[in-house]
C-alpha positions as CSV (number, residue, x, y, z in Angstrom):
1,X,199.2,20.4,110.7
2,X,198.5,19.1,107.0
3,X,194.8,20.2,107.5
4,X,195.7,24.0,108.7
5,X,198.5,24.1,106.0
6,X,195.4,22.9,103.4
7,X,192.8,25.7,104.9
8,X,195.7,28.2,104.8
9,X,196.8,27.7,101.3
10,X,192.6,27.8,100.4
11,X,192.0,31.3,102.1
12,X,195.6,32.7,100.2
13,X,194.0,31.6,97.1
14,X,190.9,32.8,97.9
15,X,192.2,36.7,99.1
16,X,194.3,36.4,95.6
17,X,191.1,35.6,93.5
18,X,189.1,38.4,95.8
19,X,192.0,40.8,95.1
20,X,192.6,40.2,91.4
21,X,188.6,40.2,91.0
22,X,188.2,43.5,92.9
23,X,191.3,45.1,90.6
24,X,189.2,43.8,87.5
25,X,186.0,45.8,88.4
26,X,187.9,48.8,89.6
27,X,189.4,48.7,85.8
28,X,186.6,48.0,84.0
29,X,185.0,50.8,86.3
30,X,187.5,53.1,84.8
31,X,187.3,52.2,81.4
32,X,183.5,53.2,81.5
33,X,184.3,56.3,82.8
34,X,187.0,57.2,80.4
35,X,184.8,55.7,77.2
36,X,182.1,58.5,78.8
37,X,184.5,60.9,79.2
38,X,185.6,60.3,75.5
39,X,182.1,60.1,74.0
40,X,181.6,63.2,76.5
41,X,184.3,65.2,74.7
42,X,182.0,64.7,71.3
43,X,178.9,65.4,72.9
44,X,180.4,68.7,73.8
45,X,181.8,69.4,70.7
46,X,177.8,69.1,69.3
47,X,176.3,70.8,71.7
48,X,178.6,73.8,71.1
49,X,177.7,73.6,67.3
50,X,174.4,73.8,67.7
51,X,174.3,78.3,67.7
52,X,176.1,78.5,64.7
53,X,174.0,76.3,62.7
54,X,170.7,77.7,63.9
55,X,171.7,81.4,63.8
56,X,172.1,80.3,59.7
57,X,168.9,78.4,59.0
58,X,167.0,81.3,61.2
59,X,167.9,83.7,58.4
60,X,166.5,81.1,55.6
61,X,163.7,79.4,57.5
62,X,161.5,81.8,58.8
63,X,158.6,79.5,59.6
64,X,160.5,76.4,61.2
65,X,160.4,78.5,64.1
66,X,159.4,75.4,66.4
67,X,162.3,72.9,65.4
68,X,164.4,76.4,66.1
69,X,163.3,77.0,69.2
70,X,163.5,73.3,70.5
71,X,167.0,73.4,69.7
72,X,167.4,76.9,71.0
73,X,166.0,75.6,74.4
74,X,168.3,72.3,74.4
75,X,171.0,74.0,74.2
76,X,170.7,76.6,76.2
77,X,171.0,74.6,79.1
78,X,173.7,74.5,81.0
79,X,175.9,71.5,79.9
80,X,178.9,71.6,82.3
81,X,176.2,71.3,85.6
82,X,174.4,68.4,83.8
83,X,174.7,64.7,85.5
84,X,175.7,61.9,83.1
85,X,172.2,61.1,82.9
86,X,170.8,64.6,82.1
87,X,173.7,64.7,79.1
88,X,172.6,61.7,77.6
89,X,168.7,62.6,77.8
90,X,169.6,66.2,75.9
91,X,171.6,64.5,73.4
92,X,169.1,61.9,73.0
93,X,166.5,65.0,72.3
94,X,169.1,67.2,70.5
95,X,169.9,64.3,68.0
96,X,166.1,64.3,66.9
97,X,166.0,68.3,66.7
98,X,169.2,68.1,64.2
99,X,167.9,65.2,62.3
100,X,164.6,67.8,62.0
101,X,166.9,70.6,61.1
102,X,168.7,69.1,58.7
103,X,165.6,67.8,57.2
104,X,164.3,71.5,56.8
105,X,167.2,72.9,55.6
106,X,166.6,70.6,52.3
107,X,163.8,72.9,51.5
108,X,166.2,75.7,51.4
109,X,168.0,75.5,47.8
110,X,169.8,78.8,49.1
111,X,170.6,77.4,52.6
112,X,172.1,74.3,51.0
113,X,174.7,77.0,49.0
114,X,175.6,78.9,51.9
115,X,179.1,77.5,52.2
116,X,179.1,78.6,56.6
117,X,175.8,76.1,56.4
118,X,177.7,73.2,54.0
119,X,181.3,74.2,56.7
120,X,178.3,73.2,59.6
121,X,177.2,70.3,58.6
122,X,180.2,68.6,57.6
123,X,181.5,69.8,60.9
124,X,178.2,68.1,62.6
125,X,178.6,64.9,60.4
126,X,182.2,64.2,61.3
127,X,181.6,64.9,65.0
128,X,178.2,62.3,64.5
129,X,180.6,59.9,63.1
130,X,182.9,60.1,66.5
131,X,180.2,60.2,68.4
132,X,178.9,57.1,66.9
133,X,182.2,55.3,67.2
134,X,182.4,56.6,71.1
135,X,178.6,55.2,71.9
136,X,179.9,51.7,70.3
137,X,183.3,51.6,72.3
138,X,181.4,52.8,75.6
139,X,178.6,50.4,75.2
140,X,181.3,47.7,74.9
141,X,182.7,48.5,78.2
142,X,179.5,49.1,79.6
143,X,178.3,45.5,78.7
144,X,181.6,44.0,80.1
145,X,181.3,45.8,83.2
146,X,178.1,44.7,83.4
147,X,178.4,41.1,82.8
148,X,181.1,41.0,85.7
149,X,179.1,43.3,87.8
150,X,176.2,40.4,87.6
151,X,178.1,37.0,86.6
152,X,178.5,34.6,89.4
153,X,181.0,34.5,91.1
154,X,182.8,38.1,90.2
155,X,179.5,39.8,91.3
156,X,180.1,38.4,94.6
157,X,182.9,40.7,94.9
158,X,181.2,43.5,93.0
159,X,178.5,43.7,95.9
160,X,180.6,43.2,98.5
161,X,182.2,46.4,97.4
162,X,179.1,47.6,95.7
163,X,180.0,48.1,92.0
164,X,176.8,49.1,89.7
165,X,176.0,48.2,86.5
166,X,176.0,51.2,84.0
167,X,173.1,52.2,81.2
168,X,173.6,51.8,78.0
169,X,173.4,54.5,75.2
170,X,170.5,53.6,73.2
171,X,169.4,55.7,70.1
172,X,165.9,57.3,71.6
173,X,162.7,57.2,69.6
174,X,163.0,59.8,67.5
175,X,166.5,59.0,66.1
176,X,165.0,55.2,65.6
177,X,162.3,57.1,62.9
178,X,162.5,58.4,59.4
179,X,162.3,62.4,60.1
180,X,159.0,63.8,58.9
181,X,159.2,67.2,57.4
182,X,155.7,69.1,57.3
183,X,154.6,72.1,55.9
């Protein structure tokens, strides 16, 4: 009887840690989707920026039709439909195109009066600022998640119930680079 009641009293602790494991991943899951869903929010907020500003440099910079049109393009697509994926690879691609426009517009004495331009920008800078501060708080979570998505012996449970690991949001190329302005 001693031995059962020992074998019993293992598997109970065993469920619990299982249970309490399983509760842990589910939570971090959930915190990587909200920290998305925060940094999502910002993302938006850009994206929907991004006609206003344009629609005022086109009537200053004639000839940076190409930077223009690249945004133009970017945004035009349809952001609601997009996957997670797809939002962070047009963000990724929009950030460079802003960093370009913004870059331009320094040419543009006149621009850099218009106070709708100067409203813009400051607009774009504080929401860059969020965005900044959502990428750090959801790379945080990401990187827990991860580490108990793969650490022995919680991934155990994560691939028993098949938890992933999430991607990171990494500053692309072209936001890594000094913005080259060419004329």
């Amino acid at each position: 009887m001693n031995v059962i009641g020992i074998i019993i009293v293992v598997i109970i602790i065993i469920v619990l840690w299982m249970i309490s494991c399983y509760n842990s991943l589910v939570n971090l899951r959930n915190k990587v989707e909200e920290a998305f869903s925060t940094m999502d929010v910002y993302l938006k907020k850009r994206f929907d920026l991004i006609p206003n500003l344009v629609e005022i440099v086109k009537g200053y910079a004639k000839y940076e039709s190409s930077t223009l049109e690249n945004m133009v393009k970017l945004r035009g697509q349809a952001y609601n439909s997009m996957s997670t994926e797809e939002k962070v690879e047009a963000n990724n691609k929009l950030s460079g195109e802003i960093s370009k426009l913004l870059a331009v517009a320094e040419n543009y004495p006149d621009l850099k009066a218009n106070e709708n331009f100067r409203d813009l920008t400051a607009q774009l800078a504080s929401v860059e600022n969020d965005i900044a501060n959502a990428r750090k708080y959801y790379n945080a979570v990401v990187k827990e998640m991860n580490n108990k998505v793969q650490m022995f012996p919680s991934n155990i449970v994560a691939n028993m119930f098949k938890f992933k690991t999430y991607s990171m949001f990494e500053a692309n190329e072209a936001e890594r680079e000094n913005v080259k302005v060419q004329f």
